[in-house]
C-alpha positions in Angstrom: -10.9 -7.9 137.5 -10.8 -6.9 134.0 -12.7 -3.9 132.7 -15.5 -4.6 129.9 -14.4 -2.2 127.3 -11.4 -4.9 127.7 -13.5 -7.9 127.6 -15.8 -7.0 124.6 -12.1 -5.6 122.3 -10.4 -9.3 122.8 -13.5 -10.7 121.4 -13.8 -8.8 118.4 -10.2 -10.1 117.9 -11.0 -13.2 118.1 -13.9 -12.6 115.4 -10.9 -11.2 112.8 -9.8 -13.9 109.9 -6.0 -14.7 109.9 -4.7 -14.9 105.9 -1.4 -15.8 107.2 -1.6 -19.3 106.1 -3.2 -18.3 102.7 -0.8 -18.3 99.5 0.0 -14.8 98.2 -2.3 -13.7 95.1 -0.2 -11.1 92.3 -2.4 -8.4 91.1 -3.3 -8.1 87.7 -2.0 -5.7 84.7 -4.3 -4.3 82.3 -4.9 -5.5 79.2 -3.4 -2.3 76.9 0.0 -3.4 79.5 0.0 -6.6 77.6 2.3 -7.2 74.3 -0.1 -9.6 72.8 -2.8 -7.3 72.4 -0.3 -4.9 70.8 0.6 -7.6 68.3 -3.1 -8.0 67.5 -3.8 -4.6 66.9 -0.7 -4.6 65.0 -1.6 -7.1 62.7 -5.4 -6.1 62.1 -4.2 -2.5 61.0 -2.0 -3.8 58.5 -4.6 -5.8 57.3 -6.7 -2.8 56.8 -4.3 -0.6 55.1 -3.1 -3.8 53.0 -7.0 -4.0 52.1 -7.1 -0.2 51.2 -4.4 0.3 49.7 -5.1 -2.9 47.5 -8.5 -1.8 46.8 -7.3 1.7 44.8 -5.0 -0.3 42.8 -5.4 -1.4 39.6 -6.2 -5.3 38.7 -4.0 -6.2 35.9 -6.0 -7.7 33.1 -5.7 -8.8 29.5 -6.9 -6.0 27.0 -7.5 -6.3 23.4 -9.7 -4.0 20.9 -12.3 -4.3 18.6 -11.2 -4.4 15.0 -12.7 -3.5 11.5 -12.9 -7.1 10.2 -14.3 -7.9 6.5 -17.3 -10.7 5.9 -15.1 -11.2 2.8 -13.2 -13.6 5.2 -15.7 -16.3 5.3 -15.7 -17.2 1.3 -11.8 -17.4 1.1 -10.4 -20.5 0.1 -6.8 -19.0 -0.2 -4.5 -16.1 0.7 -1.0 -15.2 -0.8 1.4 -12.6 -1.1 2.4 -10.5 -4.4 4.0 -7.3 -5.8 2.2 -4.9 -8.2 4.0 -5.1 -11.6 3.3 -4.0 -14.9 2.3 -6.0 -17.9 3.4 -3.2 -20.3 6.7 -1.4 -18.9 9.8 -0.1 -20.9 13.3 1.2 -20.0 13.1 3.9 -22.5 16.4 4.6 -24.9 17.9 6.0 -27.9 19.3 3.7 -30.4 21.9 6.4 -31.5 24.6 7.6 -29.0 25.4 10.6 -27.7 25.2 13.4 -25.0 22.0 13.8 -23.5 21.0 18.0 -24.6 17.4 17.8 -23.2 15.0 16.1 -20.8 11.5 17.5 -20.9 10.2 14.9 -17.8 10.3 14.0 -14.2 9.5 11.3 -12.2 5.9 10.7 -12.3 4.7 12.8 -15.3 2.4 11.3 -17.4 3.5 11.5 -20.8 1.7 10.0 -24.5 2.9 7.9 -27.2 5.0 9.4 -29.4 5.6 12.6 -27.6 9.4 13.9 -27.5 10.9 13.2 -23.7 14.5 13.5 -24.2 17.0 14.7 -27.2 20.6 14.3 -27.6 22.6 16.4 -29.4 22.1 16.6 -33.2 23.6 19.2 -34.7 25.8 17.1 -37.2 22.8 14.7 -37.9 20.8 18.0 -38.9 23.5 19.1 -40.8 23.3 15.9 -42.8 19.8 16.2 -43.3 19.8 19.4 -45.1 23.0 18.3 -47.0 20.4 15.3 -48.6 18.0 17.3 -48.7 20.0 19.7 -51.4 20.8 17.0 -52.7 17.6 15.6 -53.6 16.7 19.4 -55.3 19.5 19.6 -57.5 18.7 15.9 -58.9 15.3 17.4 -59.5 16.9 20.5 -61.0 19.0 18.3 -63.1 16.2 16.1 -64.1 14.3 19.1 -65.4 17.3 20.0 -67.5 17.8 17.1 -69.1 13.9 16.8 -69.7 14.9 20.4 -71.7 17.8 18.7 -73.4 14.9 15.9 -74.7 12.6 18.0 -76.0 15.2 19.8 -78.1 16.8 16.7 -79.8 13.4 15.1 -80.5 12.7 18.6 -82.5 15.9 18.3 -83.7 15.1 15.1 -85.2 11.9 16.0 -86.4 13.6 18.6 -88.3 16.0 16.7 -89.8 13.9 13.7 -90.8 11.5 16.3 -92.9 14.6 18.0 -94.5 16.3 14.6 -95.4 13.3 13.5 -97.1 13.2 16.1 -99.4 16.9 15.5 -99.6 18.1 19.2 -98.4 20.5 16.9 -95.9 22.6 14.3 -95.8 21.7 10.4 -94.1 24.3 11.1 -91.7 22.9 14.5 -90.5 20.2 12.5 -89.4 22.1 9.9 -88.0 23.2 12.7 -85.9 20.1 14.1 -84.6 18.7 10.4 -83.8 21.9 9.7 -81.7 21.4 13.5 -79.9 17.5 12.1 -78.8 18.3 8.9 -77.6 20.8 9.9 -75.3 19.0 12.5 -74.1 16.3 10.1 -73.2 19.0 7.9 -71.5 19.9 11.4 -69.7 16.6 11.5 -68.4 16.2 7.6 -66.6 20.2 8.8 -65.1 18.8 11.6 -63.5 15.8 9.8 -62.5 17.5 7.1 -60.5 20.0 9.9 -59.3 17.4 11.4 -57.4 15.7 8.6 -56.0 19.4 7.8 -54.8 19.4 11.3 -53.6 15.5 10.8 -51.5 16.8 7.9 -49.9 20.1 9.4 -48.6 17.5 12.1 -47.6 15.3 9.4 -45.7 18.7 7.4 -44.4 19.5 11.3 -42.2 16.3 11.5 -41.3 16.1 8.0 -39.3 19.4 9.0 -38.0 18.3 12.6 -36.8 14.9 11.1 -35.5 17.1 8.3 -33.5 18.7 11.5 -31.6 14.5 12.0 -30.4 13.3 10.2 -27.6 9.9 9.2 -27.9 7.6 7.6 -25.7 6.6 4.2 -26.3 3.4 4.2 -24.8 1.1 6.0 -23.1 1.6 5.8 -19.2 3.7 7.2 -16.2 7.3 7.7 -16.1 8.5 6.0 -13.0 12.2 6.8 -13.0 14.7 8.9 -14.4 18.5 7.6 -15.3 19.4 10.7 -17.0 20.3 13.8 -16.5 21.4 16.7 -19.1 25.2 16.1 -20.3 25.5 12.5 -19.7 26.6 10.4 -22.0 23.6 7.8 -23.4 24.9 4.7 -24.8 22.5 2.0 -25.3 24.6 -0.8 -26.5 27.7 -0.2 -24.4 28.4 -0.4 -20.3 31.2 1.8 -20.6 32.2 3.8 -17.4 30.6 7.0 -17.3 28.0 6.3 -19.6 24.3 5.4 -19.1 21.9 3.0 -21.2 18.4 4.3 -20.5 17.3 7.9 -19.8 13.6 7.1 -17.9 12.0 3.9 -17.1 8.3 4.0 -17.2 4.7 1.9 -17.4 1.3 2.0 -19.0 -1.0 2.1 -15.6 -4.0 0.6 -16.9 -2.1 -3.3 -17.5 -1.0 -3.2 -13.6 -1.0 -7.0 -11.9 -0.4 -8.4 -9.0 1.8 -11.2 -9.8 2.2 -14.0 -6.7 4.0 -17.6 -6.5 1.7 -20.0 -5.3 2.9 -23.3 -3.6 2.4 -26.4 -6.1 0.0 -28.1 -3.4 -2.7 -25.2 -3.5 -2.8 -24.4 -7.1 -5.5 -26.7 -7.2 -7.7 -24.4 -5.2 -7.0 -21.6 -8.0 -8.6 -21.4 -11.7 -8.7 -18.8 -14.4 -11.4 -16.0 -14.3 -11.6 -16.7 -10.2 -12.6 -13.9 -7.9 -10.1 -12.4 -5.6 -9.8 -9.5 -3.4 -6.7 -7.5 -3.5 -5.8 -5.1 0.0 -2.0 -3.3 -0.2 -0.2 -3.4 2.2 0.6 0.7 2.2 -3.1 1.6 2.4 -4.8 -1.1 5.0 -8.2 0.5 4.2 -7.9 0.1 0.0 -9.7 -3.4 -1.0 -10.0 -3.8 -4.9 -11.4 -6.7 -6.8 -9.8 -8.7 -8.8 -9.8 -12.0 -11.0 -7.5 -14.2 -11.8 -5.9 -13.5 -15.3 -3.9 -16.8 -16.2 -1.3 -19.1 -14.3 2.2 -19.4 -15.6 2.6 -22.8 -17.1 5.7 -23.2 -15.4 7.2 -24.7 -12.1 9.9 -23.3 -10.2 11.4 -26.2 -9.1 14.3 -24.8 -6.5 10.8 -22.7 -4.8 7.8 -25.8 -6.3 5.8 -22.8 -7.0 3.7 -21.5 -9.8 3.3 -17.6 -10.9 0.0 -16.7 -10.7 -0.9 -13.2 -12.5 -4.4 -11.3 -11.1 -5.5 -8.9 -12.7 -7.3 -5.6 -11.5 -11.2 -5.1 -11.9 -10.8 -1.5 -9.9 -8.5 0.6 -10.6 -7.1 3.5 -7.6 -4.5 6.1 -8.6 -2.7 5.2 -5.2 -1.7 1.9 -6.7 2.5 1.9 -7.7 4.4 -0.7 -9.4 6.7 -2.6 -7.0 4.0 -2.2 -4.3 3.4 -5.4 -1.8 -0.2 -6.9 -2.2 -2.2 -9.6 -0.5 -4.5 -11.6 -2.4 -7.3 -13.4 -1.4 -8.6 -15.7 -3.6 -12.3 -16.4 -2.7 -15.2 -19.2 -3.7 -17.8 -16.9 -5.1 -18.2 -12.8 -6.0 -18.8 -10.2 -3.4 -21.7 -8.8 -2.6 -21.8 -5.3 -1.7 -22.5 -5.4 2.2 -19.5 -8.4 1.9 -17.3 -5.6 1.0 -17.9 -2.8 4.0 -15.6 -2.9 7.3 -18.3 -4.5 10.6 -16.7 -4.5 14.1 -16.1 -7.4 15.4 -13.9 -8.7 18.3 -12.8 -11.9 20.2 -14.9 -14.4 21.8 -13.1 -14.6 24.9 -13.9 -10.7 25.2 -17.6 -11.6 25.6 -19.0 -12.0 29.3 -22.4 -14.1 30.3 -24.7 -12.8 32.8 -28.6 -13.9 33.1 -28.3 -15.6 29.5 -27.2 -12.4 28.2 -23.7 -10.9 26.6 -21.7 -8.2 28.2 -18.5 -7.3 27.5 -16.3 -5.1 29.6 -15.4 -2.1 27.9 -12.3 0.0 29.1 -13.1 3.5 29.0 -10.2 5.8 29.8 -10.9 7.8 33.2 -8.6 8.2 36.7 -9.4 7.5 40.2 -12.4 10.4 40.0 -13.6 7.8 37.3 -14.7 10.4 34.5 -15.2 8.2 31.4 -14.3 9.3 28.1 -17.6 9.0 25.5 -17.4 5.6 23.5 -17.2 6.4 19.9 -20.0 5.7 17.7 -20.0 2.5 15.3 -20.4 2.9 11.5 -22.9 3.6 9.9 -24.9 0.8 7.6 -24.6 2.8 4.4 -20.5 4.0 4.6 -19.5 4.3 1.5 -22.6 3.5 -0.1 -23.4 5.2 -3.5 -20.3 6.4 -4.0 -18.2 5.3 -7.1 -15.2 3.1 -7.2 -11.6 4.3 -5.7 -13.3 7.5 -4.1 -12.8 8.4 -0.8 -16.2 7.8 0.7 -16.2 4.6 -1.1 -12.7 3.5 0.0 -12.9 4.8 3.7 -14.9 3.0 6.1 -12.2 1.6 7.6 -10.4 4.9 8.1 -13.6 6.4 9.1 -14.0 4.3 12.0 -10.0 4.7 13.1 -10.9 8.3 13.2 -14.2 8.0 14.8 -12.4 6.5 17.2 -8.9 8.5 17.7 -10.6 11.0 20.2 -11.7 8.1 22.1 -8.5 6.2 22.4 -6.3 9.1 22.4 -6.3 9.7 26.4 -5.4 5.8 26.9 -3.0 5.2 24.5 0.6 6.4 24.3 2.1 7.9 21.1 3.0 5.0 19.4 -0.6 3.6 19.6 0.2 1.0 22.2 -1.9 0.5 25.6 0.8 1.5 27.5 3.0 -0.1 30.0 1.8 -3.1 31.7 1.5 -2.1 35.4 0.4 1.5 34.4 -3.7 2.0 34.7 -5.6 1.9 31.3 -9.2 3.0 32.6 -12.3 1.6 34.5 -13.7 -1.7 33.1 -17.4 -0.5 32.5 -19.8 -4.0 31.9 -21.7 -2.7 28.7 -24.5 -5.3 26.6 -23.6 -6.2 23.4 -25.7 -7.3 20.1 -23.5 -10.3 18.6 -24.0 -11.4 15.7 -22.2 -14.1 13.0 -18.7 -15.3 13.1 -16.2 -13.4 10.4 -13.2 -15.8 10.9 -11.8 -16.0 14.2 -14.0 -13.2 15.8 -17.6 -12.2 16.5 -19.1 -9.5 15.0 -20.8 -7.1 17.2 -23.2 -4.4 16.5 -22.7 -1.2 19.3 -19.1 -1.0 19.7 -16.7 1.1 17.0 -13.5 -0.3 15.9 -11.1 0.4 18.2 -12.6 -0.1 21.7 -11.2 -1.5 24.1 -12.2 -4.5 25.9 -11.0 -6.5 28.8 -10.4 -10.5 27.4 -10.8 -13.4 29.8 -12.1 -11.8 32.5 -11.4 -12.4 35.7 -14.0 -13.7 38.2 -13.3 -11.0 41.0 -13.5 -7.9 38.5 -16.6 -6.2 39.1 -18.1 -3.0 37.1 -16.1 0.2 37.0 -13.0 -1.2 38.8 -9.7 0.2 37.5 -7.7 -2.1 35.6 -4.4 -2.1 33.8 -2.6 -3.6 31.0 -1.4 -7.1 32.4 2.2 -8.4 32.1 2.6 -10.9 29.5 
């Protein structure tokens, strides 16, 4: 007979569940075990950093600048291209030859008409001189004698007509004394015309010693020197070794801009029309002028026409030789047409809310530190001041130096914007006043000339962002 504690232990077995029929289950590995999740973490922290790093670069944009444009622009009806000559210009010379002795000018030197610039050497024409001029004294000296000589054969023939009438002499004694006074008086028309031969010899040395003086023509400038001292001037003659003309130079106040105009446009040209004349040396220098007449000739290998405009302002600064653009406009100038206005592209300006912004590049790094916008000119540049002064002249160069200090920290030496890729400053959205078209651009009323701005820009660029100079 079986105990109980026996008993009750087979029935708890029985109670027990048997899993040996049941498939086997793995266990399973945590999640930072598994490569996937790896991967995705990866790939969402190089996403980030792409993002970061993205975000501190600079978005490569198109940048232009605001430029000193002229109203004047409107009311032309035609531009062409000249030099600066001189209506009233000489290659100064000597008509005698011989060896340059002295050359009292320089390049530039203003000289008057008449005045002594240059002498050859002239000590055998001087010498000739003074020879005819002792000539000429003793034909005078022999004219007086023979004036003596006729005095005293008409006495003697007063004498001997008074003695022959009381018959104290003979008829031929008087014969005598007549023949003695008339050639005497034949003595004195001799020496007469001996000594006007003798002034004219004197006046024949004199041209020749004055030909050994160079005189100016003119007044005016001399522009170049062919010369020196010991060279052999000879006008007429291109021997080796020898030179024509000793300086070449112009009368300033008959300067011209002379231009060839294409047969098809000379329509749009007439004589006494306004123009407006800028040199290509000094950008800022605008000067009126008018048309002064049109060659009535054709070139035919070039079917152009000269055209000759002359100079209603004048500007020491203006040379001969110089390159000019004209502008031949509808109507006159007035004054405010003449000053410098900012102005800039259309594509520069933004629209947000009905108004215009434009997005001004101000130079700065990463802190963002902007450099201080210059100021724009002032309405009255230039105003009051007279013709070919500075202030009057200057607007233009005002404003590029208004605007130097500004521009100096974002732009390289050479006055470009830099390499493309290289960061040119924050993009700061400003408001701008617009006002009418002058040509291509807009004017605009607070931003100087030479501002930066960011053209066509893009949709994603957003206010202060650091941009650069895009790749073209």
């Amino acid at each position: 007979m079986s105990s109980p504690t026996a008993r009750s232990g087979e029935d708890l077995s029985k109670l027990s569940i048997d899993r040996s029929g049941l498939p086997t289950q793995r266990r399973r590995r945590p999640l930072f075990k598994r490569w996937w999740v790896w991967l995705l973490l990866a790939l969402l922290a190089a996403g980030t950093a792409a993002f970061l790093v993205q975000r501190g670069q600079p978005l490569p944009v198109e940048i232009g600048r605001v430029t000193a444009a002229y109203p004047s622009q409107a009311v032309v009806v035609l531009n062409a291209t000249g030099r600066v000559t001189a209506q009233t210009r000489a290659s100064v010379s000597s008509k005698a030859t011989g060896r340059l002795e002295w050359l009292g000018v320089v390049e530039g030197q203003r000289v008057k008409q008449g005045e002594v610039i240059a002498r050859l050497e002239n000590r055998d024409v001087a010498a000739q001189r003074d020879q005819a001029a002792a000539n000429v004294q003793a034909a005078q000296a022999n004219l007086a004698q023979g004036q003596a000589e006729l005095e005293d054969a008409r006495a003697a023939l007063k004498r001997a007509q008074e003695l022959a009438r009381k018959d104290f002499i003979s008829a031929s004694a008087v014969d005598s004394a007549e023949a003695r006074f008339n050639k005497a008086r034949a003595a004195i028309q001799t020496l007469t015309a001996q000594i006007a031969v003798a002034q004219a010899n004197l006046r024949v040395t004199e041209v020749a010693f004055d030909q050994t003086l160079i005189r100016a023509p003119f007044t005016g400038i001399v522009l170049t020197k062919s010369a020196n001292v010991g060279d052999i001037i000879t006008p007429f003659s291109s021997a080796s070794g020898t030179t024509g003309a000793v300086v070449t130079m112009a009368d300033m106040a008959t300067l011209e801009v002379e231009a060839d105009v294409s047969e098809n446009s000379i329509a749009r040209i007439a004589v006494g029309q306004p123009t407006e004349l800028q040199l290509d040396a000094f950008a800022d220098l605008r000067l009126l002028g008018s048309v002064a007449r049109i060659v009535p000739t054709v070139d035919r290998a070039k079917a152009t026409l000269l055209v000759k405009v002359r100079f209603e302002e004048t500007d020491a600064r203006v040379l001969p030789d110089m390159s000019a653009r004209i502008a031949f406009l509808s109507r006159p100038l007035s004054a405010d047409e003449r000053k410098p206005v900012a102005a800039l592209r259309p594509e520069a300006v933004v629209r947000r809310d009905g108004k215009d912004f434009v997005y001004v590049v101000q130079a700065g790094g990463k802190d963002g530190a902007p450099v201080t916008a210059a100021k724009p000119l002032p309405a009255d540049a230039g105003k009051g001041e007279p013709a070919g002064s500075d202030a009057a002249r200057g607007p233009a160069k005002a404003a590029a130096a208004a605007t130097a200090a500004a521009t100096a920290a974002a732009t390289s030496p050479d006055g470009k914007n830099g390499k493309a890729g290289e960061p040119a400053g924050r993009a700061v959205l400003t408001p701008v006043v617009l006002g009418a078209k002058v040509g291509d651009l807009l004017r605009v009323e607070n931003l100087a000339p030479g501002t930066r701005v960011v053209l066509n820009a893009p949709e994603r660029l957003g206010d202060g962002q650091l941009v650069s100079a895009q790749k073209k």
